[in-house]
C-alpha positions in Angstrom: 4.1 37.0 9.5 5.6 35.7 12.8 9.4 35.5 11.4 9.2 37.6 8.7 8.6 41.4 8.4 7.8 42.9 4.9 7.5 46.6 4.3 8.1 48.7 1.0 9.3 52.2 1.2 10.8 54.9 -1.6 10.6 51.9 -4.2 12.5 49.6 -2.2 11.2 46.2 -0.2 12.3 45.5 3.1 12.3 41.5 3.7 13.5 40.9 7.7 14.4 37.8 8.7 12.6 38.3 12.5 13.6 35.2 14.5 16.6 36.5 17.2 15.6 34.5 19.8 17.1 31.3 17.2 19.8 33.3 15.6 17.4 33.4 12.8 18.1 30.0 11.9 15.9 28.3 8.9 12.9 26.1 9.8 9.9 24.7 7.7 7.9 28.1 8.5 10.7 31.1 8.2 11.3 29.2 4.9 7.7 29.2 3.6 7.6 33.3 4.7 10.5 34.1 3.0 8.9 32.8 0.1 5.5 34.6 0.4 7.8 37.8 1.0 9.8 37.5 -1.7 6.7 36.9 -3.8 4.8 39.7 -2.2 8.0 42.1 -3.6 8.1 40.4 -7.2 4.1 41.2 -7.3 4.6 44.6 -6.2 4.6 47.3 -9.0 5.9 49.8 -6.6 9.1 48.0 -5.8 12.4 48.2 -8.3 14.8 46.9 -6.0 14.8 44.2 -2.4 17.0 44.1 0.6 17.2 41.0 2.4 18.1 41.7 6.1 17.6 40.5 9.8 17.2 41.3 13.5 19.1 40.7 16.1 22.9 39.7 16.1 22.7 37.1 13.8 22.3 37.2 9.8 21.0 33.6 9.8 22.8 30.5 11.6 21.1 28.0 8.7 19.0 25.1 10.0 16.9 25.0 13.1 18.7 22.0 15.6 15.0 21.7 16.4 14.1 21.2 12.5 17.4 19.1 12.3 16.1 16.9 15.1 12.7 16.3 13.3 13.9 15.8 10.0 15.9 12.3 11.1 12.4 10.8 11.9 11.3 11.5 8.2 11.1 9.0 5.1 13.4 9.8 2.2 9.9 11.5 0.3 9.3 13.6 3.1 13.0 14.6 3.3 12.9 15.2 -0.6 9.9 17.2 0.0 11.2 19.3 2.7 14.5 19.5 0.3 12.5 20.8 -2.6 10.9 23.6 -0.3 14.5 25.2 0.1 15.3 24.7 -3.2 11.8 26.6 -3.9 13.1 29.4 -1.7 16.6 29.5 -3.6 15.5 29.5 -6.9 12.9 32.4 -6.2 16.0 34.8 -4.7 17.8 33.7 -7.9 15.8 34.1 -10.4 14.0 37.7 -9.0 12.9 39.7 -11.5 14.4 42.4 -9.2 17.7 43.1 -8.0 18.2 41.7 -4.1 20.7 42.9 -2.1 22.0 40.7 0.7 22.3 43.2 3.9 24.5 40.9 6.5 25.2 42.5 9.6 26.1 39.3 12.0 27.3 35.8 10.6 25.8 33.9 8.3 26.5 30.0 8.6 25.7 27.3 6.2 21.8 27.8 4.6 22.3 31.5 6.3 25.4 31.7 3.6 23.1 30.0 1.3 20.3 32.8 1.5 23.5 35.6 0.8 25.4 33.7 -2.1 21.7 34.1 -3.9 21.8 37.4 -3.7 23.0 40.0 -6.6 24.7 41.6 -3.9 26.2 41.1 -0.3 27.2 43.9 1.5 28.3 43.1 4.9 29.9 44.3 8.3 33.3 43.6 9.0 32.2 41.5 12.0 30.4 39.2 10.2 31.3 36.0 9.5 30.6 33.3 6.5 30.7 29.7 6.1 29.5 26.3 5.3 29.5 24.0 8.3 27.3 21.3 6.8 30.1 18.5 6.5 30.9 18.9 10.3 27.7 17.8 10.9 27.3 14.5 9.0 24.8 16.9 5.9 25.5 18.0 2.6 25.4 21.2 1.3 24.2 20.2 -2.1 21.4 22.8 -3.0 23.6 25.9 -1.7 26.8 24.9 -3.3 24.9 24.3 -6.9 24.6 28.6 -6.5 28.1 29.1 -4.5 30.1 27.3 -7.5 28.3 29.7 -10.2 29.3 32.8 -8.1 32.9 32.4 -6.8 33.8 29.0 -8.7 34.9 25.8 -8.0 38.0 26.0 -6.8 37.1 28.3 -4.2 34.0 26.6 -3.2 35.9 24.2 -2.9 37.7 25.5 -0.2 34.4 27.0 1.8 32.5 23.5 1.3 35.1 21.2 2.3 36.7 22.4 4.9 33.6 23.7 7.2 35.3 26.4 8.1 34.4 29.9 9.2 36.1 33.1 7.3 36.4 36.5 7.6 34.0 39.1 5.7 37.4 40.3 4.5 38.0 37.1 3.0 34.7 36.7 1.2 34.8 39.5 -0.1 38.2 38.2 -1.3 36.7 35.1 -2.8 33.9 37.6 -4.5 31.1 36.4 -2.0 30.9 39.5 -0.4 30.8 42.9 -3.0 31.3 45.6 -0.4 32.7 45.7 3.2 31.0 48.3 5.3 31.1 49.8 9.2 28.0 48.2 10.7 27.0 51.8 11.6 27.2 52.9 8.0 26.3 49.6 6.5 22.2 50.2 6.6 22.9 53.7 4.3 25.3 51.8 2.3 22.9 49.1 1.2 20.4 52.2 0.8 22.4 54.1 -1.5 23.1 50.9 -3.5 19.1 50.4 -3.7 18.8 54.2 -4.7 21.3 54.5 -7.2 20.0 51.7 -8.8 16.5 52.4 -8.9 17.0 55.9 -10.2 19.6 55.4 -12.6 18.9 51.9 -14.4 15.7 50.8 -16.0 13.9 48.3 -14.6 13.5 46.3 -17.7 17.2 46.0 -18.7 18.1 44.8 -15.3 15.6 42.0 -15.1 16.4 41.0 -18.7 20.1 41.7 -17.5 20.0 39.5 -14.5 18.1 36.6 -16.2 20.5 36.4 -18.9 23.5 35.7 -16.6 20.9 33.1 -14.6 20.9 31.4 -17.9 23.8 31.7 -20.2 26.5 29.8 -18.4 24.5 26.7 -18.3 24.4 26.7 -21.8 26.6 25.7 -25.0 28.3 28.7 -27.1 26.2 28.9 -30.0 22.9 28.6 -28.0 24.1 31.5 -26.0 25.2 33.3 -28.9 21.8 32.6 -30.7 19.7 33.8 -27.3 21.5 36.7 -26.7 21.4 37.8 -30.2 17.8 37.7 -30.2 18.0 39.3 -26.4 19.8 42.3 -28.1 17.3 42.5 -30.7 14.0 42.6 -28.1 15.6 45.0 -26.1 15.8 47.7 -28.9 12.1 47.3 -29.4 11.2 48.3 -25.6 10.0 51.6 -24.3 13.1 51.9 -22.3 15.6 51.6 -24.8 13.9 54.3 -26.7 13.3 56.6 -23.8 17.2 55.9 -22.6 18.4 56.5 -26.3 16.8 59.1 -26.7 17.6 60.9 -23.2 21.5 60.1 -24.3 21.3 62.0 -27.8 19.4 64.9 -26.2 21.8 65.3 -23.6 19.0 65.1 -20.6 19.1 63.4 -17.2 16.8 60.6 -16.8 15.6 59.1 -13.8 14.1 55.6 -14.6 
């Protein structure tokens, strides 16, 4: 794909964002092949674990002026449309099957911000900067902030969404937008030894079930909660990998999922 790379090594998929030239900002077609990509890595049996990364200096700069330009000429269905095919790309980080780790080397600036907050993780380089600049420019930030809010809150999103401003990776990582500050030289291994030591030492089952249940139970009223997890717990003792893991813990033996 022209602004995508792909590319799946030791149980790990490698999604690129591969625009420099733009700062890797989003338009209508990097959208659509981050979709295909992240597809591509859900479908593949061979990948446990994706890391979401880019080129150049830039993480992602969000929108395409060009895109922005373009989209004032549209009707509100068109701009609904083009609205939903974000939220398509959002939802399909989010909801993953498989753990995605947000690599973020340069800055990433409103829907660039976006891509990292739907992430599992962020690990970033202290250079990097991270913000939401959408009410400087006249936009809403409306489908990124409905994820931002469910990771670090509203009273800190708050903060990020109102006042436009760029901060620090030291000060997301404060506001938990950011789980791990690393050297850019180091920061490549780092995300690599996250990948690694999750692949090897968690089962791939219980981290999809894992994940989707903190997708979902938030949203939803006590007992309902209560009620699906119980039955969550239940499944889960029924599965291969429970067994395999229970039984590896009672005999004593190292496993590697």
């Amino acid at each position: 794909m022209p602004n995508v790379d792909y590319s799946a090594r030791d149980r790990i998929g490698f999604i690129t964002l591969n625009r420099p030239e733009k700062r890797n900002a989003l338009s209508f077609e990097l959208i659509d092949e981050l979709k295909q990509a992240f597809r591509t890595a859900e479908a593949d049996p061979g990948v446990k674990v994706v890391v979401l990364r880019a080129n150049g200096e830039v993480f992602c700069a969000g929108a395409d002026l060009g895109y922005l330009q373009k989209l004032q000429g549209y009707s509100f269905e068109e701009n609904l449309a083009d609205s939903n095919h974000l939220r398509e790309l959002l939802l399909t980080i989010y909801t993953l099957t498989k753990v995605v780790i947000a690599q973020v080397h340069g800055h990433a600036i409103a829907g660039g911000c976006g891509l990292a907050s739907v992430c599992d993780f962020v690990y970033a380089a202290p250079e990097s900067k991270f913000g939401y600049t959408e009410v400087r420019l006249g936009f809403v930030p409306a489908l990124v902030m409905t994820f931002l809010i469910r990771r670090i809150g509203e009273s800190r999103a708050k903060e990020l969404l109102l006042s436009g401003e760029l901060i620090s990776a030291v000060s997301a990582a404060g506001m938990g937008l950011v789980n791990k500050i690393v050297k850019a030289s180091e920061l490549e291994s780092e995300v690599n030894s996250l990948a690694n030591m999750l692949i090897t030492q968690n089962s791939s089952e219980s981290l999809a079930r894992t994940k989707r249940l903190i997708g979902v139970l938030p949203s939803m009223p006590l007992e309902q909660a209560l009620d699906l997890a119980a039955r969550e717990n239940a499944e889960s003792r029924t599965t291969d990998d429970f067994k395999k893991g229970v039984s590896s813990f009672l005999e004593k033996k190292k496993l590697t999922w």
